[in-house]
N, C-alpha and C positions, 0 to 999 in steps of 0.2 A: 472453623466453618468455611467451607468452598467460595469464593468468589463468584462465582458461575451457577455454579448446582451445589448442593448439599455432600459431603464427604462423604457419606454413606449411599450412596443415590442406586438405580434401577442396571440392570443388565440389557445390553444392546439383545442378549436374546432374547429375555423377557419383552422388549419393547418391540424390534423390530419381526422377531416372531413369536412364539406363544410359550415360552420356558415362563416358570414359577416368576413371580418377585413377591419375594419373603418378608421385603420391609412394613414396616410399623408406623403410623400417622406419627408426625412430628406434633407437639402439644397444639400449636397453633391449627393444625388442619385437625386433632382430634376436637376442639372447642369449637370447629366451624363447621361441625355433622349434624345434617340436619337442617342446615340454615335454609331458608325460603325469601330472602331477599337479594337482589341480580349482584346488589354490591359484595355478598355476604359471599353466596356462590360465585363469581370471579376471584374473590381473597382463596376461596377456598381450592379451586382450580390451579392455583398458581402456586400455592403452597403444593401441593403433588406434582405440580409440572419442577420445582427447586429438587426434589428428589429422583426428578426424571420419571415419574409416573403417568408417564402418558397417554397411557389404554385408560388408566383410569381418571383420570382430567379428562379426557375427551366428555365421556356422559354429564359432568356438574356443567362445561360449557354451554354443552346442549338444552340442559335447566335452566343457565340464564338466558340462554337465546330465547328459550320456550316464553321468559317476563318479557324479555325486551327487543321480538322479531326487525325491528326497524331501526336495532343499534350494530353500526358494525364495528364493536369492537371486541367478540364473543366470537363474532366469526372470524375474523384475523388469528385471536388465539386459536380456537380450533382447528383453524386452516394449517398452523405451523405444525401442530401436534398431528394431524395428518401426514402431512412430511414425515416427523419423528419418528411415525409406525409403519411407514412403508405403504400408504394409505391415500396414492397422489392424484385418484380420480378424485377421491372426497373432498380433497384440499381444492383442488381445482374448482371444484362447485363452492365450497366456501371464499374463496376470494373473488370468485365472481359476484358474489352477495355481496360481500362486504365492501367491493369497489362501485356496485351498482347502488347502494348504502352511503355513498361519499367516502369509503375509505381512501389513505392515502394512496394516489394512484403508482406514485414511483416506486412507492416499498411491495404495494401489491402485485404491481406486474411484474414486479422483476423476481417474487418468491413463488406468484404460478409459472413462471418461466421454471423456475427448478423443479417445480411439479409436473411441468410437462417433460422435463426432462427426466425424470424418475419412471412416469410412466412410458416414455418411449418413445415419445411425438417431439421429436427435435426441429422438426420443420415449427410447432408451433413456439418449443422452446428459444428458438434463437428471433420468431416475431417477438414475441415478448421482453426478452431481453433489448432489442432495438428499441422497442416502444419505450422501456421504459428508461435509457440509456439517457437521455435528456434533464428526464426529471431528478435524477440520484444528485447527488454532493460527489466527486471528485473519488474517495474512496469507495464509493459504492458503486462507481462508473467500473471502475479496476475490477470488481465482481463480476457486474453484468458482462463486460468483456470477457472475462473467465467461461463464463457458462454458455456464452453464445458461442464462443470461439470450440468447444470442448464438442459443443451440439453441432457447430458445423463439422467438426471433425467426423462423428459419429453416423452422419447422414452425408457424409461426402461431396456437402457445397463448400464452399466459399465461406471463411471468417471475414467476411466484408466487414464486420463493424470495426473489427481490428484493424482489416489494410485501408478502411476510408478514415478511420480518428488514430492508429496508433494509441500505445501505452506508456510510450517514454515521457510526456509531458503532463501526464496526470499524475498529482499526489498520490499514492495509494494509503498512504495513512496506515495503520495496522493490518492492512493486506496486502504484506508484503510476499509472501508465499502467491499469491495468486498472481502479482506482480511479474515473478520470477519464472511461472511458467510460461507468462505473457511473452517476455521476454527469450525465452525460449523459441516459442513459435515464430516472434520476429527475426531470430536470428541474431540477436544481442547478447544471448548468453548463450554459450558453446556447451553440447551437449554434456563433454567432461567434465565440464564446473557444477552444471544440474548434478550431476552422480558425486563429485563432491559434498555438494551441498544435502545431498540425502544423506546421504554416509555420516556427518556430521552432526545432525538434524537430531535433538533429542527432546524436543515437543512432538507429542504426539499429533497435537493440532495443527502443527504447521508441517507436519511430515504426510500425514492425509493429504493436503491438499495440494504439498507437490509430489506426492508418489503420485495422486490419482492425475493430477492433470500432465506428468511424462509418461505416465503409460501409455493415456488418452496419443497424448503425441505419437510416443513410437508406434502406437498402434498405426494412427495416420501415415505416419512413415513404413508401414509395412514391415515392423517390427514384431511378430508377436512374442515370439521368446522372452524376449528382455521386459515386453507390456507385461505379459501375463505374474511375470516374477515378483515385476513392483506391486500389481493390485493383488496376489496375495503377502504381501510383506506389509500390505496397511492395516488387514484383522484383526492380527493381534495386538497392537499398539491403540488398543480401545479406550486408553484414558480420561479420550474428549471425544467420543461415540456420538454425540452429538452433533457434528458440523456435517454439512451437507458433505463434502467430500468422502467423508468415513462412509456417511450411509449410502451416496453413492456406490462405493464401491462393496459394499454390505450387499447390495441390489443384484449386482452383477455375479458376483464370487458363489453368494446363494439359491440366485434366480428364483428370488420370489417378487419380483414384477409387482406389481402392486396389488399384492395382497396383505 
């Protein structure tokens, strides 16, 4: 069984656009059909979300928001699963709930931060990423730096957050990939080594997120040859289809915008 999701789990077409998914309720979500209690239906939500079944977790979410409108933690899940499906105005209103709801504000702002960036608005994707730049732990700073820095690239300001705090004194902790593109941008690591480092690179999860964030670059650099090469060379490497990198670049390659 997958650490992460389920070995068997959903197709990024299925999810991110509208192809079949053929899979079968695992015993545990066929025994929670049906259920009419908020506990019952978030078990039951989360059991499809392990198989990646995101189109169809979003509705049971909605069932227990429907019990429990003044909890936010139905909308957190469904805001993610928004993301998931390419769905970033939706998420965007769901994390406004659930931070107006007392949800956590540092995790919250900093995942409509990649909602706004999905949909398009990098001016408000890189406020948000600032905002929430503060509240993170050390590793999750290394993220928000990632996504602001990617959005100022794309909307052609200024990665302030990067040249006023730098990347080289924070932990990054397990993101080290987002690290390394950081590094990139500041000039620490020379473009050569990055193309080593891809070429090498035999997770799909951490090849996402540095193909997407050196395209993003060369892009910035007035590259597009070389961009356009790396973000389709992240498609097919769908193993971990779910990290924001992949479906970014799902977003772009497909241009289906957030639909």
């Amino acid at each position: 069984m997958g650490q992460y999701f389920a070995d068997a789990h959903a197709s990024p077409a299925s999810q991110l656009q509208n192809a079949p998914c053929p899979l079968r309720d695992t015993q545990e979500a066929a025994a929670l059909r049906g259920s009419k209690s908020y506990e019952d239906l978030m078990r039951l939500a989360q059991a499809l979300d392990f198989q990646l079944r995101y189109r169809e977790s979003i509705p049971v979410y909605s069932q227990a928001i429907a019990l429990r409108p003044q909890d936010p933690g139905a909308y957190r899940k469904r805001a993610a699963r928004y993301i998931n499906t390419l769905q970033p105005d939706l998420a965007i209103q769901d994390f406004d709930k659930c931070l107006q709801l007392g949800g956590d504000p540092g995790d919250g702002t900093y995942r409509r931060g990649i909602a706004c960036y999905l949909a398009g608005d990098y001016a408000a994707a890189m406020a948000d990423e600032a905002r929430s730049f503060p509240l993170l732990t050390d590793e999750m700073k290394i993220a928000a730096l990632y996504w602001h820095t990617l959005s100022a690239w794309k909307s052609g300001a200024s990665p302030a957050l990067l040249l006023s705090h730098g990347s080289g004194g924070i932990d990054p902790g397990h993101h080290t990939a987002y690290a390394a593109v950081l590094a990139l941008a500041e000039g620490a690591l020379p473009l050569a080594e990055m193309q080593q480092k891809l070429q090498a690179e035999q997770s799909d999860l951490e090849y996402a997120m540095l193909a997407y964030g050196t395209s993003a670059y060369l892009r910035a650099q007035n590259q597009p040859v070389p961009a356009n090469a790396l973000l389709e060379s992240i498609l097919p490497r769908d193993s971990f289809w779910i990290c924001y990198a992949y479906i970014a670049a799902w977003n772009e390659q497909k241009g289906l915008g957030n639909g």
